[in-house]
N, C-alpha and C positions, 0 to 999 in steps of 0.2 A: 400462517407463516408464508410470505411471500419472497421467497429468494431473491427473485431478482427486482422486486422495488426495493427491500434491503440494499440490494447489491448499488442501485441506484443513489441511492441517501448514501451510503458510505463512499461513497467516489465524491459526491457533492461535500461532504466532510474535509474527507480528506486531501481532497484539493484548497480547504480552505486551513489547513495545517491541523487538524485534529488527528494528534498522533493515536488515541484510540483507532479512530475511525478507520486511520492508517492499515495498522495493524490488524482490523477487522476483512478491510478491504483483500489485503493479501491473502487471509487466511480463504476469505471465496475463490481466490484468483488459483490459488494451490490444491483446492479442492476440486473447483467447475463446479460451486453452487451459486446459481443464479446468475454466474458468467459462464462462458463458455474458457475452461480451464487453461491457465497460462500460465507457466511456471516462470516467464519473463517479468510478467505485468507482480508477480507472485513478490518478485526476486526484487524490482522497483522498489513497491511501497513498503516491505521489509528492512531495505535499506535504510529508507527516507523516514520511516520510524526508530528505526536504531538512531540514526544522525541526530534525531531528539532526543534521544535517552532511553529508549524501550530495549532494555535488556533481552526479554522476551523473543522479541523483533532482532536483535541482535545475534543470539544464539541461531533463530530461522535460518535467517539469512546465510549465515555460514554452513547450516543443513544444507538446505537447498545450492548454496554455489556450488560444492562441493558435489554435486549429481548433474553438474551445468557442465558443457564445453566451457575453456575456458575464453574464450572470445566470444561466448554470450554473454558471459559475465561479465567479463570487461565492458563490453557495448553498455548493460545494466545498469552499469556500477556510475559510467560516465551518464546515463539519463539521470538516475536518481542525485548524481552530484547538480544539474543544471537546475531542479525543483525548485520550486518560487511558488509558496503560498497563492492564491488570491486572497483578495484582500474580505474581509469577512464584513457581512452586512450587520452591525452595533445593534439595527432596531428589531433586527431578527428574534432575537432570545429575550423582547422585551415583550410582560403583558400590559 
């Protein structure tokens, strides 16, 4: 188990809209496994999975604001509102 190549692939995910990946991503960022702990970066990709439908991510997210200043969370809340996918390579997941 390698934390922070995990932690790697899941950012490359979840910049490409993988609400898993999302949701996986946060859960390192709120811990500091494999990244160095960030309850912003946390608060981000929790959001930006809720905004998908991740109930899960949903419920977090409101954990977490709730132990936030609230003008972190505002700052958060408008990153995760600007998110834009990149666009995902089709030949990727082909054998």
């Amino acid at each position: 188990h390698d934390s922070a190549r995990a932690a790697a692939w899941f950012n490359r995910a979840a910049g490409q809209g993988y609400v898993d990946s999302q949701f996986d991503l946060a859960v390192l960022y709120e811990r500091g496994d494999g990244v160095r702990q960030n309850p912003k970066a946390a608060l981000k990709w929790y959001l930006i999975a809720a905004k998908a439908g991740d109930n899960q991510a949903r419920d977090r997210a409101g954990q977490l604001a709730g132990q936030m200043p609230a003008q972190d969370v505002a700052q958060v809340r408008e990153l995760a509102a600007r998110f834009t996918p990149v666009p995902r390579d089709p030949v990727a997941n082909t054998l």
